[in-house]
C-alpha positions as CSV (number, residue, x, y, z in Angstrom):
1,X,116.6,115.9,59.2
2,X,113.5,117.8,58.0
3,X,111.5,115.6,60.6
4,X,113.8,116.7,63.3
5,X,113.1,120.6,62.1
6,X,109.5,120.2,62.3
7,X,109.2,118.8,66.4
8,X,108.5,122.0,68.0
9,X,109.6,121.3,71.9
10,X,107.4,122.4,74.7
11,X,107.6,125.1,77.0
12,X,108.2,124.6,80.8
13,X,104.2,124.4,81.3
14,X,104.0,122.5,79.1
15,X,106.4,120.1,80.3
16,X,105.6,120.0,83.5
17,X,102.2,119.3,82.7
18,X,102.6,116.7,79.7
19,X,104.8,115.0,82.2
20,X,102.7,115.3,85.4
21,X,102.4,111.5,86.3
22,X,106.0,111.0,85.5
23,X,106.4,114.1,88.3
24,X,104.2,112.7,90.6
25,X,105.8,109.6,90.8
26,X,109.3,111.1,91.4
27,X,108.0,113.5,94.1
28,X,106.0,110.3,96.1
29,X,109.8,109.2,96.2
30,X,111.6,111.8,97.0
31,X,109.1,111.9,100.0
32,X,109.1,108.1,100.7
33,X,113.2,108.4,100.6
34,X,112.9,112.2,103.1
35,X,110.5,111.0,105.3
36,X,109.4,107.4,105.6
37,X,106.4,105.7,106.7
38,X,104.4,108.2,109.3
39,X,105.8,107.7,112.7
40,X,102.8,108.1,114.3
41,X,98.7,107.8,113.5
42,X,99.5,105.8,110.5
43,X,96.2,105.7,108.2
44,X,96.6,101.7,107.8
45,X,96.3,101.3,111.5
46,X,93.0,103.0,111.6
47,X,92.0,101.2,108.6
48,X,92.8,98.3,110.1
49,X,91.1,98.7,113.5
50,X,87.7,98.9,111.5
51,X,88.0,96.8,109.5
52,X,88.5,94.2,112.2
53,X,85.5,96.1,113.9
54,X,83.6,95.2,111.2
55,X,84.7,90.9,110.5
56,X,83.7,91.2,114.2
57,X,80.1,91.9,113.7
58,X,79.6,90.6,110.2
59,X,81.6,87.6,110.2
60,X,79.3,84.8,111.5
61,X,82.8,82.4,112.2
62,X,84.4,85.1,114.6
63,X,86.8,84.1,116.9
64,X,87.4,86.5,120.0
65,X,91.0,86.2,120.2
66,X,92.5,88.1,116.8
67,X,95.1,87.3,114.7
68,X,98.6,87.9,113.8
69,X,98.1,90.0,110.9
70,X,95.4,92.0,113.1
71,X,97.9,92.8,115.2
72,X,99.3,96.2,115.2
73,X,103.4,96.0,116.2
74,X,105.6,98.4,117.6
75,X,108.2,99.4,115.1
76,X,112.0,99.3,116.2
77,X,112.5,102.9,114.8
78,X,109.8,105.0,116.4
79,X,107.0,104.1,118.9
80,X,104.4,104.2,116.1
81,X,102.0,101.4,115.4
82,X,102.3,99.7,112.5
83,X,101.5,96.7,110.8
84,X,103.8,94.2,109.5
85,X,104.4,93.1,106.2
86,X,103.0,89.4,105.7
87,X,104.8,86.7,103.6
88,X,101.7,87.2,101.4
89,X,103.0,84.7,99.2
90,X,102.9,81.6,102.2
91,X,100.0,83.0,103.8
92,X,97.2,84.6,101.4
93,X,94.8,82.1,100.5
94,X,94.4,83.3,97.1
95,X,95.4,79.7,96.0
96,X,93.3,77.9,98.4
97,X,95.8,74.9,97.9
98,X,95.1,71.4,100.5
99,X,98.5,72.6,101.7
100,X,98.7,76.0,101.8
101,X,100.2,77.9,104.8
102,X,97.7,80.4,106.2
103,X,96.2,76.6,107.6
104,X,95.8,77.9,111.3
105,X,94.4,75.5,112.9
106,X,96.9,72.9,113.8
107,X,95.1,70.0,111.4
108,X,94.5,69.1,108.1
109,X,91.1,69.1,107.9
110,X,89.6,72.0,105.6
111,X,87.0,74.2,107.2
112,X,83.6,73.9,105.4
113,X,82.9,76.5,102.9
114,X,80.0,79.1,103.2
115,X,78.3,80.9,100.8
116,X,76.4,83.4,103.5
117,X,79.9,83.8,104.9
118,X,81.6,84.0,101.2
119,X,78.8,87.3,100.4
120,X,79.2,89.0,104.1
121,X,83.1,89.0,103.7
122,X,82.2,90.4,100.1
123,X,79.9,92.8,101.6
124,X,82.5,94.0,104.5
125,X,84.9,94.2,101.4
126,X,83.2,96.7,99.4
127,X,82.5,98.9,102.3
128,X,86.3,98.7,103.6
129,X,87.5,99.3,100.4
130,X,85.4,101.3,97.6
131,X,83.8,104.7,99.9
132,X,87.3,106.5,99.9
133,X,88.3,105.8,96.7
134,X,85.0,107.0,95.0
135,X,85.2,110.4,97.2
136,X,88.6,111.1,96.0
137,X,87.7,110.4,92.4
138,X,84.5,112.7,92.6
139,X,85.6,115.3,95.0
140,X,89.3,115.6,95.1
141,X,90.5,115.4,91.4
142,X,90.1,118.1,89.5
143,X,92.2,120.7,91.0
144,X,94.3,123.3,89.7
145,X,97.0,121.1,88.1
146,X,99.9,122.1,90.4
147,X,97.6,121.1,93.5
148,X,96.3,118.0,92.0
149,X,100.0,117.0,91.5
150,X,101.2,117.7,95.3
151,X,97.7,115.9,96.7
152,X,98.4,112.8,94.4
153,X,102.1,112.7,95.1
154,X,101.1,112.5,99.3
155,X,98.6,110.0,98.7
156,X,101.0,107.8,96.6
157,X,103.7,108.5,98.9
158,X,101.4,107.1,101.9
159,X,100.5,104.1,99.7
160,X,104.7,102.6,99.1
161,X,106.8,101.8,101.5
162,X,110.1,101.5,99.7
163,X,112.0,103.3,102.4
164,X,109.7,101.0,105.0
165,X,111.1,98.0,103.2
166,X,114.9,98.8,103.6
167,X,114.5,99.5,107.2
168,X,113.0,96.1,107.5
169,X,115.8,94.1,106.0
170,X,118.4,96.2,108.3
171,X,116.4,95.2,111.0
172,X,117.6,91.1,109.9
173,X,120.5,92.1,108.1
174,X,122.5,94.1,111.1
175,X,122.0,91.4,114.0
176,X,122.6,88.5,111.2
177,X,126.1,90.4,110.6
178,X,126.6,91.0,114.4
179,X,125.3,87.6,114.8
180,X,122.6,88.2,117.0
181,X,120.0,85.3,116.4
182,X,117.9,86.3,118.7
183,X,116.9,89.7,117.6
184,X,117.3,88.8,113.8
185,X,114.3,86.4,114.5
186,X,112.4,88.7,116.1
187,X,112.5,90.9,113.3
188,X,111.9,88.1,110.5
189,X,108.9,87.6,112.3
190,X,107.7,91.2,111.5
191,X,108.3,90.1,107.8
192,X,106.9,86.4,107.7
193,X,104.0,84.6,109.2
194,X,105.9,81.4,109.8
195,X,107.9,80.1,112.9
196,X,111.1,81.8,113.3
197,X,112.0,80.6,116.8
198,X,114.8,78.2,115.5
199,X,115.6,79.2,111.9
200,X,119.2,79.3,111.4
201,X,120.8,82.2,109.7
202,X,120.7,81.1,106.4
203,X,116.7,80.5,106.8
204,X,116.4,84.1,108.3
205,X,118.1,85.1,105.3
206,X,116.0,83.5,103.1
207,X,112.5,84.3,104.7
208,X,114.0,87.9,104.4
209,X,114.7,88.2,100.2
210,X,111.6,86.1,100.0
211,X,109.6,89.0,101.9
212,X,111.2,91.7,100.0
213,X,110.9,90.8,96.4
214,X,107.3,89.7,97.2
215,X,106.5,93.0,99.0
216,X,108.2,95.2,96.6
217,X,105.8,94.3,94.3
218,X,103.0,95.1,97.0
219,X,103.9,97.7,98.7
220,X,106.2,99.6,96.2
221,X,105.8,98.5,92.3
222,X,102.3,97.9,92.6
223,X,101.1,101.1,93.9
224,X,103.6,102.9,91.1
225,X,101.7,100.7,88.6
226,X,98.6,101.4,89.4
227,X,99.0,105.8,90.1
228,X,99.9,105.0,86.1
229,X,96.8,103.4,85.1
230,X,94.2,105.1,87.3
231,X,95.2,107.8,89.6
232,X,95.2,108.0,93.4
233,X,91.8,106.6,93.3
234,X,93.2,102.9,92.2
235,X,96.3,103.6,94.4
236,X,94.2,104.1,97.6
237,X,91.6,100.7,96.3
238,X,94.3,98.4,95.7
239,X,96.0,99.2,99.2
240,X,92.7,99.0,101.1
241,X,92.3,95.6,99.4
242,X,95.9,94.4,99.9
243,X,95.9,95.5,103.4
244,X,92.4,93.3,103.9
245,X,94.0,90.5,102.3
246,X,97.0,90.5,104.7
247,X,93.9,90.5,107.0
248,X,91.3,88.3,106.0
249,X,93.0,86.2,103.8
250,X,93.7,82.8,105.6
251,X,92.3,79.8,105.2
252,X,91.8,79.0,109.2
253,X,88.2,78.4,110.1
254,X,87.4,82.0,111.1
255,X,88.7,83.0,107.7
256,X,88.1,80.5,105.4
257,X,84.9,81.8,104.0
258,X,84.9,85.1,105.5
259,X,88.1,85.8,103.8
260,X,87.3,84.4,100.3
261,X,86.2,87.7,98.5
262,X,89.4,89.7,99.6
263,X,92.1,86.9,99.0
264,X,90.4,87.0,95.2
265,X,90.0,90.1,95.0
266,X,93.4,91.0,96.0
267,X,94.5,88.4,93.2
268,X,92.7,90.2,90.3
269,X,94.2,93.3,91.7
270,X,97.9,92.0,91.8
271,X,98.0,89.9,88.5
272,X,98.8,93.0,86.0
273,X,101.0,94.9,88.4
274,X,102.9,91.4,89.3
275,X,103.7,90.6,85.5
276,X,105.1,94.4,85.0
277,X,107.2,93.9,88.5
278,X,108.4,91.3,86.9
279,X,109.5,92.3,83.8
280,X,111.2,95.3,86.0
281,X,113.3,92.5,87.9
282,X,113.7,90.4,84.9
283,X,116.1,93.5,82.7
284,X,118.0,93.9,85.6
285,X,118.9,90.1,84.9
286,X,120.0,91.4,81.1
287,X,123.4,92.7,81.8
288,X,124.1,88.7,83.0
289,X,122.3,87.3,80.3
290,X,119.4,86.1,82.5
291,X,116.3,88.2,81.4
292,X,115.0,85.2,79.0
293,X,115.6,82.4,82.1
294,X,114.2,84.9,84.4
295,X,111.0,85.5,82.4
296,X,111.0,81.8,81.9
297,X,110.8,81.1,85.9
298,X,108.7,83.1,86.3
299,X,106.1,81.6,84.2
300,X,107.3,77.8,85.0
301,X,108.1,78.1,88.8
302,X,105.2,80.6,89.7
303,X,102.6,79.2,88.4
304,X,103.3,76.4,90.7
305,X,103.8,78.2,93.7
306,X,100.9,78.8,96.5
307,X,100.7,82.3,95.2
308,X,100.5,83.4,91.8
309,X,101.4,86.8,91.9
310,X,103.9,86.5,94.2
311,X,105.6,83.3,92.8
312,X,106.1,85.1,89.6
313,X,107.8,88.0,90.9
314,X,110.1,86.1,93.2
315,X,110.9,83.8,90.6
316,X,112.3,86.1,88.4
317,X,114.0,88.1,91.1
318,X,115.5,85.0,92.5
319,X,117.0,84.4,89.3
320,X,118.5,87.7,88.5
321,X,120.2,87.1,91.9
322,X,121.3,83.8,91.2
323,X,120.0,82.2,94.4
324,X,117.0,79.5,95.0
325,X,114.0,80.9,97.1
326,X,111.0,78.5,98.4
327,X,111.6,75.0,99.8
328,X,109.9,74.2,103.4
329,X,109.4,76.3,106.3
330,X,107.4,75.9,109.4
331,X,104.2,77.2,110.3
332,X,101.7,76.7,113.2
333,X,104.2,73.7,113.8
334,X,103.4,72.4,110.2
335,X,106.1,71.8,107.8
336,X,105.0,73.0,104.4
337,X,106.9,72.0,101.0
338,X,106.3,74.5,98.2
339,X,108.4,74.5,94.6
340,X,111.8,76.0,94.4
341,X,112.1,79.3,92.8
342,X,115.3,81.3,90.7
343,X,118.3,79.4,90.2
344,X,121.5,79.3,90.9
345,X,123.2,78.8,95.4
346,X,121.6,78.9,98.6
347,X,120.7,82.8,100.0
348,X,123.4,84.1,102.0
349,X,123.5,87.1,104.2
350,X,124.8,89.7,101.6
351,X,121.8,88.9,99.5
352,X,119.5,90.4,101.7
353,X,120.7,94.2,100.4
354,X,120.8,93.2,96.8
355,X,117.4,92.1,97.4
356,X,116.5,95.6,98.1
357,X,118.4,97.0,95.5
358,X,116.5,95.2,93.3
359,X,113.4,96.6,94.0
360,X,115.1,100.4,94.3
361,X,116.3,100.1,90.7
362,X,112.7,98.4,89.2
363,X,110.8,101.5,90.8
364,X,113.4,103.8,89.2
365,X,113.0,102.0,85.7
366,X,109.3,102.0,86.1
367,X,109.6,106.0,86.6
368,X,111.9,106.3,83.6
369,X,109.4,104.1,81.3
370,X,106.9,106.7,82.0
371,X,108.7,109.7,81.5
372,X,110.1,108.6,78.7
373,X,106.8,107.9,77.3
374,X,105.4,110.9,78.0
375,X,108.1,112.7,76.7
376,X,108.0,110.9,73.5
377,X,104.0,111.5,73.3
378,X,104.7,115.5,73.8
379,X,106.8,115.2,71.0
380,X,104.6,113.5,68.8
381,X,101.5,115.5,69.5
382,X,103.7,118.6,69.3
383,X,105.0,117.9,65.8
């Protein structure tokens, strides 16, 4: 009791202050939830048009004709360019497996591997990705703390797309439930690089989870993750270099090389951030009784999958829902086998939403972790 006597508790500054990250990260929602994705001038667009200006003069294995993840696509909600989220665990070619999906060319022959390709894609890499970054962390960071806050909260909000994600699944979910085939597969295909023309309902569904538990580690957890560790700086570097690895990272000939740096890159990035989403999807699986299996796929079944990061976190996701994940699919009119992942029946429609849910509750436990942590620090310090 005479422990208890001795915390003296902060004021309101001191509060606020103690608990600025945990703030930040609650306001980056709030905005993500208010506003969405920018309807129009998106900054990813422009990053992406030069970056692709810039393969096309450094890459000696150019192709003319760009594409799919170059390709900017109208959004069914606005008129706004954007880019659509990749499968980036069936098409990065961070694993540079014999079989791995992002094989564009229509054969099985592997492209020949340069090294003067290997360092120009390195080259294009550091000058896509590090420039902003290192201006933000010498030049925009050290502001009076209630400005710092608001300008970090933006830029993280700019960096997730949790609200992005849940309009995406409606987009598959709605016509799936009004059974529209036709426009749910026009939509999966903004989610997933491989064919969609004749997937039945319970592939769409599928393709669709798969997509979001891989992406809300990408485009939602990971960014969280990484405002916690290093600021807005490391936010804005590890969404430069995902976004180049949804860009570069195939293993066609144009990319093969070329692409190398990012796709490993983008892996060193991911690793950390992966293994906390998915210890965020794996506690959801504790009021079942599945956080030990789930951990356990995730190790087992991921580290066989094409993609590391992203077989862990679907993995354990898949197995908090109780459904399998993985198995073929088509792409480039190639039928490519990968390991099952999670446990339990096939995907069905309704597990589209709980997909989402899933990721809305591990961001909202990865905020509490850190306020509560920086609440129990304050305390500490103060006593």
């Amino acid at each position: 009791m005479s422990l208890l006597n001795e915390i003296v508790l902060p004021d309101a500054y001191s509060l606020i202050v103690g608990c600025s990250v945990s703030i930040t990260l609650l306001l980056a929602l709030i905005f993500d939830a208010c506003f969405g994705e920018a309807k129009k001038y998106h900054y990813l667009v422009g990053f992406g048009y030069i970056a692709q200006w810039l393969e096309q003069r450094l890459n000696p294995d150019f192709i003319a004709k760009p594409i799919k993840p170059i390709k900017p696509i109208k959004s069914n909600n606005d008129d706004s360019d954007v880019f659509a989220e990749e499968d980036l665990a069936l098409t990065s070619n961070s694993s540079f497996s014999a079989s791995s999906s992002k094989v564009a060319t229509g054969t099985n022959q592997e492209p020949k591997f340069s090294i003067k390709s290997a360092l120009l894609g390195g080259c294009a890499w550091l000058l896509m990705v590090l420039p902003i970054p290192l201006f933000y962390w010498f030049f925009l960071n050290d502001f009076i703390w209630y400005w710092q806050l608001l300008l970090d909260a933006v830029v993280l909000y700019l960096a997730i797309g949790l609200h992005s994600l849940h309009q995406h699944a409606m987009q598959v979910y709605q016509p799936l439930k009004n059974n529209n085939l036709v426009q749910a597969r026009h939509f999966t295909g903004y989610l997933v690089s491989r064919d969609t023309t004749a997937l039945s309902p319970q592939a769409m569904s599928r393709a669709t989870v798969e997509s979001m538990l891989e992406n809300g580690h990408d485009s939602v957890i990971a960014s969280l993750f990484y405002y916690v560790i290093g600021g807005a700086p490391l936010v804005i570097l590890h969404r430069f270099a995902n976004t180049l690895d949804a860009m570069w990272g195939y293993k066609s000939a144009r990319f093969f090389s070329f692409g190398y740096v990012s796709a490993r890159l983008d892996d060193l990035l991911g690793f950390a951030s992966a293994k906390v989403c998915t210890l965020l999807y794996a506690i959801q699986g504790s009021i079942y009784g599945r956080f030990k299996c789930s951990v356990s796929n995730a190790f087992k079944q991921g580290n066989q999958y094409k993609s590391h990061n992203g077989g862990w976190v679907m993995a354990a996701g898949a197995t908090v829902m109780n459904v399998l994940l993985g198995g073929s699919a088509s792409y480039h009119g190639k039928t490519i086998s990968s390991v099952s992942l999670g446990v339990g029946e096939q995907v069905s429609l309704d597990d589209i939403m709980r997909s989402v849910k899933l990721v809305k509750v591990a961001a909202l436990l990865l905020l509490l972790s850190v306020f509560s942590g920086q609440l129990v620090a304050m305390l500490l310090i103060s006593h």
